[in-house]
C-alpha positions in Angstrom: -63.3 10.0 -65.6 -66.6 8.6 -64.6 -67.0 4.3 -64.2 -70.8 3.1 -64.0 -71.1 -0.9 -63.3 -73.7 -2.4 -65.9 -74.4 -5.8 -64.3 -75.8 -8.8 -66.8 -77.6 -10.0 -63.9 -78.3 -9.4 -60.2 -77.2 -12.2 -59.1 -75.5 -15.6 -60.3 -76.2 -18.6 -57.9 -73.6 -21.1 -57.2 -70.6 -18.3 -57.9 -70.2 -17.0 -54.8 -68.2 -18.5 -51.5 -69.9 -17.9 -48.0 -67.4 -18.8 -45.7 -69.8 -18.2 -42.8 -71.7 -21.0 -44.6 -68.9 -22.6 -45.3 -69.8 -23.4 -48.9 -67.0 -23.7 -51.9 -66.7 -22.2 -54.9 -65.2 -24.7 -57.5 -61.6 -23.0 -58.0 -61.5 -21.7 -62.0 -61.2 -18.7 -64.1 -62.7 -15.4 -62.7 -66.3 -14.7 -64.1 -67.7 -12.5 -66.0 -70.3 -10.1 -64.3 -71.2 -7.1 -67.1 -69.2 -4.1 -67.8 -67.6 -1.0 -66.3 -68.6 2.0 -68.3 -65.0 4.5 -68.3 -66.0 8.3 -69.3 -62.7 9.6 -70.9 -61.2 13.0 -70.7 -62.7 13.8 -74.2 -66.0 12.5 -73.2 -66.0 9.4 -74.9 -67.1 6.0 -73.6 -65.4 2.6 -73.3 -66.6 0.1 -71.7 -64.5 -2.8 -69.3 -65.3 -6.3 -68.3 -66.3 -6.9 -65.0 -64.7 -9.7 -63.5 -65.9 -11.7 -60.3 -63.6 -14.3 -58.0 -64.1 -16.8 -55.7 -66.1 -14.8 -53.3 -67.7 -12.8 -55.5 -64.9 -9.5 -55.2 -65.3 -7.2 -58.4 -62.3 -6.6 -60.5 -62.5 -3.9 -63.8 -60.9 -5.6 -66.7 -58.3 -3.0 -68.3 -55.8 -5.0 -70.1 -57.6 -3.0 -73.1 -57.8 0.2 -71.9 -54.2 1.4 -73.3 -54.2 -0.5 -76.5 -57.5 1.3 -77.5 -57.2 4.6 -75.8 -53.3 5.3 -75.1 -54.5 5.6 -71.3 -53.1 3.8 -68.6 -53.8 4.1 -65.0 -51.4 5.0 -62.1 -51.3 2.7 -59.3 -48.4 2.8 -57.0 -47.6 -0.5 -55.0 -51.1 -2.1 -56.7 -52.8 -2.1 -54.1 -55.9 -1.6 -56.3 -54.3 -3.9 -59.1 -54.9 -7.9 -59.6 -51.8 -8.5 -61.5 -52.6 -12.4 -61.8 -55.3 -15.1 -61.7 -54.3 -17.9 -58.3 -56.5 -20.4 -56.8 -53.6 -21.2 -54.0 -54.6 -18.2 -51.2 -57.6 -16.9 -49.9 -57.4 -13.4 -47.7 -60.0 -11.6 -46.7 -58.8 -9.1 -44.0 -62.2 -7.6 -43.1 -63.3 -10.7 -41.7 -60.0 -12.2 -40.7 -59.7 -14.9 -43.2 -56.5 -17.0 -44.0 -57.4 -19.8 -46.4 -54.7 -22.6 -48.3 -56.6 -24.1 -51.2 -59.9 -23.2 -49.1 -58.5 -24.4 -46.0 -58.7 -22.6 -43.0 -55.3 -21.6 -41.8 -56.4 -22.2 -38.1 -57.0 -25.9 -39.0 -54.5 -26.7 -40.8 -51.7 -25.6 -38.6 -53.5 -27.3 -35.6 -54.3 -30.8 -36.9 -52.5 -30.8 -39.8 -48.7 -31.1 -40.4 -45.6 -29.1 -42.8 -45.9 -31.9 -45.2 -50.0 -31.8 -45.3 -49.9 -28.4 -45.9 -47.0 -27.9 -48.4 -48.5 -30.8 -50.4 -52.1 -28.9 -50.8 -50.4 -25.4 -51.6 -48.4 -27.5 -54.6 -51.3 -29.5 -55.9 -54.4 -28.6 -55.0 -55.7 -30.9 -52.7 -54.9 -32.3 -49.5 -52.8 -35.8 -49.9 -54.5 -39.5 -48.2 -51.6 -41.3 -46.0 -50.0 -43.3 -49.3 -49.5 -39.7 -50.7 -48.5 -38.1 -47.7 -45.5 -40.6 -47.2 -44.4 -40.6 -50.7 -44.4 -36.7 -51.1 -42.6 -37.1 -47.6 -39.7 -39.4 -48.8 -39.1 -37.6 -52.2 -39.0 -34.2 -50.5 -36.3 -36.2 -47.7 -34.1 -37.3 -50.8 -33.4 -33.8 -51.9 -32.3 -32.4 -48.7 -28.3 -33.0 -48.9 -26.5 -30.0 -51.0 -23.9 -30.2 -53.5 -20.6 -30.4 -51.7 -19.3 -28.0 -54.3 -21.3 -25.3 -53.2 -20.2 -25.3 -49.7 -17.3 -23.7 -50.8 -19.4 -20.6 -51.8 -19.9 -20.3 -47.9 -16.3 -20.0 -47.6 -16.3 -16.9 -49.9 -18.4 -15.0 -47.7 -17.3 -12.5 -44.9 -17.0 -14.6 -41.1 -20.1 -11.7 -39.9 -22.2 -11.9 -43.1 -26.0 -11.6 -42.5 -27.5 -15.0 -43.3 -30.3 -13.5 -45.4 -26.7 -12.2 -47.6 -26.0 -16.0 -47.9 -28.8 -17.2 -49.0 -29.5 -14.6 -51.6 -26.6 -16.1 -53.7 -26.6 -19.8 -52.9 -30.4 -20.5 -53.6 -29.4 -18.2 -56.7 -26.4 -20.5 -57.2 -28.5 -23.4 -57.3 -29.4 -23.2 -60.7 -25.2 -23.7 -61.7 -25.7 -27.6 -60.5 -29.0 -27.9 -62.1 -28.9 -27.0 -65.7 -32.2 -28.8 -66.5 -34.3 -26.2 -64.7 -34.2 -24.0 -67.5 -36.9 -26.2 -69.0 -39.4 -24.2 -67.0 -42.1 -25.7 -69.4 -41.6 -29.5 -68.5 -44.0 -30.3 -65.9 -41.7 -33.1 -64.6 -38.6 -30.4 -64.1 -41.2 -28.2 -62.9 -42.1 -30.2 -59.8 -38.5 -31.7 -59.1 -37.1 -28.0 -58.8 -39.9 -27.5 -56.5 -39.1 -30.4 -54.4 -35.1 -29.2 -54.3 -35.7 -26.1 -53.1 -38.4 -27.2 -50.5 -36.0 -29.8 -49.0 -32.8 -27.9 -49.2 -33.7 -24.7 -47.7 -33.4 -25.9 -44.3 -30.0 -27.1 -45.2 -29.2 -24.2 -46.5 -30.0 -21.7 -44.1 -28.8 -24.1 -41.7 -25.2 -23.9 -43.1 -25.8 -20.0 -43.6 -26.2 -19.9 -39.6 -23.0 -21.7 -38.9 -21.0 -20.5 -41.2 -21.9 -17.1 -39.7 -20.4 -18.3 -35.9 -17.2 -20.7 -37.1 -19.1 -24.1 -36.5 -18.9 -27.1 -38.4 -21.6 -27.6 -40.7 -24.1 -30.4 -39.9 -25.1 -32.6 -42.6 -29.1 -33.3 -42.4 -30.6 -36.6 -40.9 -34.0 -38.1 -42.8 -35.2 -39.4 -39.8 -36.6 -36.7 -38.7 -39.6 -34.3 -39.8 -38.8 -31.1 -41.6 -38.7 -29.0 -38.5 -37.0 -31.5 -36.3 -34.3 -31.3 -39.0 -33.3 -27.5 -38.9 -33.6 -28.0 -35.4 -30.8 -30.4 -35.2 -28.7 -28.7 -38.2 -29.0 -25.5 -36.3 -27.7 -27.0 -32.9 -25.8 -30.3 -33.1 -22.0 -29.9 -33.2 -20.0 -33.4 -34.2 -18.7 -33.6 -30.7 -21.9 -34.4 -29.0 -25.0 -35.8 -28.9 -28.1 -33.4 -29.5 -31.7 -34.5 -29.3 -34.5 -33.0 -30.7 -37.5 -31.9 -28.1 -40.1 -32.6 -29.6 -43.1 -30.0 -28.4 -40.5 -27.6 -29.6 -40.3 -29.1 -33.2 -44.1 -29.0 -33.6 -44.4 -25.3 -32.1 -41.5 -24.6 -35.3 -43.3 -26.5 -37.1 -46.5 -24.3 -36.9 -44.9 -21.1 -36.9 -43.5 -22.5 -40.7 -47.7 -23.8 -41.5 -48.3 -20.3 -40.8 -46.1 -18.1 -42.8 -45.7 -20.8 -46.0 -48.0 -18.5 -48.1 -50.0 -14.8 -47.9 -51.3 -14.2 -51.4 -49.7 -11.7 -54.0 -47.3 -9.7 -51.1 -44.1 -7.9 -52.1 -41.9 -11.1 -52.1 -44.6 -13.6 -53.9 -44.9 -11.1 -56.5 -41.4 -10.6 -57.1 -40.9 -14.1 -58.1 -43.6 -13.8 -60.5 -42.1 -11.0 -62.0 -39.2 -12.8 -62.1 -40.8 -16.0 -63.4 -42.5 -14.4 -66.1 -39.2 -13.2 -67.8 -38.9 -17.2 -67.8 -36.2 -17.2 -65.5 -35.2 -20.5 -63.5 -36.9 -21.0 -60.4 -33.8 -20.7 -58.6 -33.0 -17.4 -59.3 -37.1 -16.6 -59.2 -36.9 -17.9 -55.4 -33.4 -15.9 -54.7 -35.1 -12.4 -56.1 -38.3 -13.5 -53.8 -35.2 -13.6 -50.6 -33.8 -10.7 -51.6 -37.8 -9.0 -51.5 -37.9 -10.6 -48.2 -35.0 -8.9 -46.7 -36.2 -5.4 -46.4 -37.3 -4.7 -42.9 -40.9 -3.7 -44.1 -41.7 -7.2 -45.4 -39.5 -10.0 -43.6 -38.0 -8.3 -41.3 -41.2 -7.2 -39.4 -40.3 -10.1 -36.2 -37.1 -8.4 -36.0 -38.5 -5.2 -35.4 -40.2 -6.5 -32.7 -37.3 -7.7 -30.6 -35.1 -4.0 -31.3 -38.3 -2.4 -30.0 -38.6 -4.4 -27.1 -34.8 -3.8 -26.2 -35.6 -0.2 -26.7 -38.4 -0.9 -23.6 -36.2 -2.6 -21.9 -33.9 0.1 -22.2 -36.3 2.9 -21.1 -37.2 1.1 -17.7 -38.6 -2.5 -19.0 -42.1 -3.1 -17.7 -42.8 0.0 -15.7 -42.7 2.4 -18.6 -45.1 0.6 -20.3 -47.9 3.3 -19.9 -45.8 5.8 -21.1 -44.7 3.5 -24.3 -48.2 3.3 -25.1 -49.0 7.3 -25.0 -46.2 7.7 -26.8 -47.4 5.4 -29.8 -51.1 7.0 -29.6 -49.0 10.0 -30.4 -49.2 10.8 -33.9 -46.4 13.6 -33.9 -44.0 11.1 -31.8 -41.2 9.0 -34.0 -42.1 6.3 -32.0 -44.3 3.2 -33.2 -45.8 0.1 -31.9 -44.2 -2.7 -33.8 -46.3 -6.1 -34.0 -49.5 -4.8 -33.6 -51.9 -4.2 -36.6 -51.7 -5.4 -39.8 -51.7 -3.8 -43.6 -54.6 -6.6 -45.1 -56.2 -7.6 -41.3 -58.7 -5.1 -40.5 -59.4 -7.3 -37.3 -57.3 -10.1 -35.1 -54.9 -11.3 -37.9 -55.8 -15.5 -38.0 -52.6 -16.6 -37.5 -51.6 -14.7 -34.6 -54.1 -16.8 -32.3 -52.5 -19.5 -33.0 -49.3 -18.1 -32.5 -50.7 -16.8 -29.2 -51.2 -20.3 -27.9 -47.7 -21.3 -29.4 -45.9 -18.7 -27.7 -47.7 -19.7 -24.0 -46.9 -23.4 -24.5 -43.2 -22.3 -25.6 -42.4 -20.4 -22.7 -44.4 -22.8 -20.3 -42.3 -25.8 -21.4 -39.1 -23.9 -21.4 -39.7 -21.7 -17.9 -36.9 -19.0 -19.0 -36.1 -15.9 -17.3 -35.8 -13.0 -19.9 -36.6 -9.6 -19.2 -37.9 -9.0 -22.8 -40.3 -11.6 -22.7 -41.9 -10.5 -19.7 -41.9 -7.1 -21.4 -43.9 -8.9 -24.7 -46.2 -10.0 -22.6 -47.5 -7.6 -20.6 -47.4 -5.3 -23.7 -49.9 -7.9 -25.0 -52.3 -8.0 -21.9 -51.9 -4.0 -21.6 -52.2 -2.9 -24.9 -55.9 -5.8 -25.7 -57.6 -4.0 -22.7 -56.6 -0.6 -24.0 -59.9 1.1 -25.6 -57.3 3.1 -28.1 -55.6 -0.1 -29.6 -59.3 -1.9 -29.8 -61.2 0.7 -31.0 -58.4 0.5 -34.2 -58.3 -2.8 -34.7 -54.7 -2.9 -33.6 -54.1 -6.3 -32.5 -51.3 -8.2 -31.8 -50.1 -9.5 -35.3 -48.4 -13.1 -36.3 -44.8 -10.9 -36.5 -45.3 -10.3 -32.1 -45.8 -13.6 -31.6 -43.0 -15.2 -33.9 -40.4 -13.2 -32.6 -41.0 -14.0 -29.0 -41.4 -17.7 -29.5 -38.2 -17.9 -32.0 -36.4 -16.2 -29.6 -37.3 -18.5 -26.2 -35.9 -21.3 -28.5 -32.9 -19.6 -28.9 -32.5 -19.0 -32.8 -30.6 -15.7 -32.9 -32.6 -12.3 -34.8 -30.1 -12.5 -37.5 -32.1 -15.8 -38.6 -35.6 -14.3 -38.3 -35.9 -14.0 -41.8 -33.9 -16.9 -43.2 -36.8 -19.1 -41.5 -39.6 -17.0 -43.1 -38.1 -17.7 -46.8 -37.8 -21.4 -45.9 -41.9 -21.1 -45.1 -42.4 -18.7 -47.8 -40.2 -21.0 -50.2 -43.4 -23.8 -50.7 -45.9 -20.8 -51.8 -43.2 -19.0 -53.4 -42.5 -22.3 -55.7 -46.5 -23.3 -55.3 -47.3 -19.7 -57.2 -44.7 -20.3 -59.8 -45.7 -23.4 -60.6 -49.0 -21.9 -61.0 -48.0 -19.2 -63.3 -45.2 -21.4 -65.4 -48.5 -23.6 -65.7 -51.1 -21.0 -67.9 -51.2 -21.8 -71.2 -50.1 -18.1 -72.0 -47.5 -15.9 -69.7 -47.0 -12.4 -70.5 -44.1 -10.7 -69.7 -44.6 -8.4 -66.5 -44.2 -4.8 -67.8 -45.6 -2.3 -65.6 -46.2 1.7 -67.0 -44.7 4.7 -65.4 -45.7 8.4 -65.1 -42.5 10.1 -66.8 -41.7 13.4 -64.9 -38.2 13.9 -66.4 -36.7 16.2 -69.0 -37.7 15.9 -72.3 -34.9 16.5 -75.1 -32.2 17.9 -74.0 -29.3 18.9 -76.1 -25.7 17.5 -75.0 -22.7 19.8 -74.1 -19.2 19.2 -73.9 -18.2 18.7 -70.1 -15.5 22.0 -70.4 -18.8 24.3 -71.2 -21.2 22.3 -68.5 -22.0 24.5 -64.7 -21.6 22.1 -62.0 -24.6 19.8 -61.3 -23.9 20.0 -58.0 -25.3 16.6 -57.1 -21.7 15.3 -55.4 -19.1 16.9 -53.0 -16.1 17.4 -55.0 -14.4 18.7 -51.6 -11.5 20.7 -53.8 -9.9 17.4 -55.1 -9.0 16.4 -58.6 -11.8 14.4 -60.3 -9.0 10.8 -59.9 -8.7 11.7 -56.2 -12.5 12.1 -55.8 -12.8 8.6 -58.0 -9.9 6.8 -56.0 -11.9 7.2 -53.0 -15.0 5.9 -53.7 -13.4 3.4 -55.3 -11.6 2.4 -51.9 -14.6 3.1 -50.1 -16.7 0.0 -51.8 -13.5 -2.2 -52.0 -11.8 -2.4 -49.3 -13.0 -2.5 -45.0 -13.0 0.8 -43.2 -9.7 -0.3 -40.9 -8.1 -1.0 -44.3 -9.1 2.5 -45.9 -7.8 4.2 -42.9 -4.4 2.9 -43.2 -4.3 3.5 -47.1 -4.8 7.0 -45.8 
């Protein structure tokens, strides 16, 4: 196939957004900008709308490709695919741009606050003080749970993973609040926004202390959104727990920072989800359960088993050889927090994350081996003409995991604090989508490589597939035991046995 851009014009002043310049597009439908011309196997022609955003980034249009021609193209993990239309984040990762509704991420996670920035990713703009403190109390008046569904913590294993948890509370949401599924009232739309903006600190909150035998601690609407985990993760009944502040606001960043990152594995799941017309509950629990694999949310986590692996090897003296062994190609070993899949230079957030973490361990003065590890890694690995040369700077994941760890939430809950961030662009790209005057259905093609037509045969005339160890037991032994195997513990199974 051969594609051949005819452009209606060279150029189209007032389109384009130079954010050297600093100048704004006004946020709208993508433009129009001429036609792709596709050569097709049998030498035909069709020809493809060109589509320009924001910035002026060219997108082929070929949502009529496979109705006309019975073509579709193959794409695995889109990464050349626009599978929606958003005006809520701006990336561009040669430059090392972060941008919330056209904000700068830098800015707003250094003069602005959770609420400033959860408000603008919901509704466009940034909110004036009378705003600000109304969206502030009608998020606080959402924040207590259902006393019913603490019992569904009950039900849970004492050493469940919190990200396990929350996977089928946030789900369960939807049981006390029937009225979501009017996804089409704008009203219900932004009050089950709200709900699971407020309660997800309570949630995960409860998650973490159900997962060590503590009493649960009710929230306290006094205090700002990260001030409030704070003290639901820490407080017991039995004493009095206070707050710090600089360590609040350093949360409270690290939250700014990861509330929204464009159409990423977990953002798109909910709008797959969404588009079905599913509640936003259960659109927010599939997003979780997205975030959950260590290649997405759990990329912190990482950071902290590879630094106990350092620490493990001989701590900061074997740092040289750590670093030859990741410039090794052939070595199993990798880097982990350093260089990023969309950032082709210093990912935007980790400089803020950088001055976060320093302020962190300055105010707190703690002696752990794996911090000092972190940072010299840091200082060794910047100066290192390898690591520069690739762009392979320390990312937002480094950072977070060092600074969540000084304050002494435990790796398990990595990730549970990323959904509560990624929870307002989660619901903010939603909103968006339940919003269009026309949702499609997400249905994405496949390449078929399978059999075609096969004819059945009885099971007494089939040859063995060979696809499962039989081990010389009867077909109800082999079944009995993986039966027991997925219902019962491995001490139980050995007894049975």
């Amino acid at each position: 196939m051969d594609i051949r851009q005819r452009s209606k014009s060279e150029t189209m002043p007032g389109l384009l957004l130079d954010l050297k310049q600093g100048i704004t597009a006004v946020p709208g439908v993508a433009k129009e900008e001429g036609v792709a011309q596709l050569k097709m196997p049998d030498g035909s022609t069709i020809e493809l709308p060109v589509l320009l955003d924001s910035n002026g980034a060219k997108f082929v249009d070929i949502r009529k490709l496979q109705p006309s021609t019975g073509i579709c193209t193959f794409d695995p993990g889109f990464t050349s695919t626009a599978a929606c239309e958003s005006s809520i984040t701006y990336i561009d990762g040669n430059k090392g741009v972060l941008l919330y509704r056209g904000y700068p991420i830098e800015e707003l996670a250094s003069k602005g606050d959770f609420y400033d920035s959860a408000f603008l990713l919901l509704h466009g703009e940034l909110p004036d003080r009378q705003e600000k403190i109304a969206f502030e109390h009608d998020l606080k008046m959402h924040t207590l749970v259902n006393e019913h569904l603490m019992q569904f913590y009950r039900g849970f294993r004492h050493d469940a993973h919190p990200m396990a948890i929350m996977t089928g509370v946030v789900g369960a949401l939807s049981a006390f609040y029937p009225e979501v599924a009017e996804i089409r009232n704008p009203q219900q739309q932004l009050r089950a926004c709200y709900r699971l903006i407020a309660k997800m600190p309570t949630l995960a909150a409860m998650a973490y202390k159900t997962s060590i035998g503590q009493p649960i601690i009710y929230p306290k609407n006094d205090l700002t959104y990260a001030e409030n985990f704070l003290h639901m993760m820490f407080a017991v009944p039995s004493e009095r727990y206070e707050v710090d502040p600089e360590l609040a606001r350093a949360l409270e960043i690290v939250f700014i920072l990861h509330l929204d990152h464009e159409q990423n594995a977990s953002t798109s799941t909910v709008r797959t989800a969404g588009s079905s017309q599913a509640n936003p509950f259960a659109c927010v629990a599939s997003g979780i359960a997205a975030l959950w694999g260590p290649a997405h949310g759990g990329a912190n986590e990482a950071v902290l088993k590879m630094l106990e692996e350092i620490q493990d090897m001989g701590g900061i003296a074997v740092i040289p050889q750590v670093l030859e062994r990741a410039r090794d190609r052939i070595d199993p070993f990798r880097l982990m927090g350093f260089g990023h899949r969309v950032y082709k230079t210093f990912d935007p957030r980790a400089k803020l994350m950088a001055e976060v973490t320093r302020t962190v361990l300055k105010k707190l003065d703690q002696e752990d081996p794996l911090l000092d590890i972190a940072l010299e890694l840091e200082r060794v690995a910047l100066e290192d003409p390898y690591f520069k040369s690739r762009n392979l700077y320390p990312n937002v994941d480094f950072y977070s995991g060092i600074v969540l760890r000084a304050m002494g939430i435990p790796v398990s809950m990595y990730t549970v604090l990323f959904a509560m961030a990624r929870t307002v662009g989660w619901v903010a790209q939603w909103k968006e989508m339940v919003s269009e005057p026309q949702n499609r259905i997400s249905r994405p093609r496949q390449i078929y490589t399978g059999n075609l037509r096969r004819k059945f045969v009885a099971d007494v005339e089939r040859q063995p597939s060979g696809k499962i160890a039989v081990n010389g037991r009867s077909s109800g032994e082999h079944v009995r035991s993986s039966l027991l195997s997925r219902m019962v513990s491995t001490h139980a199974r050995t007894a049975l046995t």
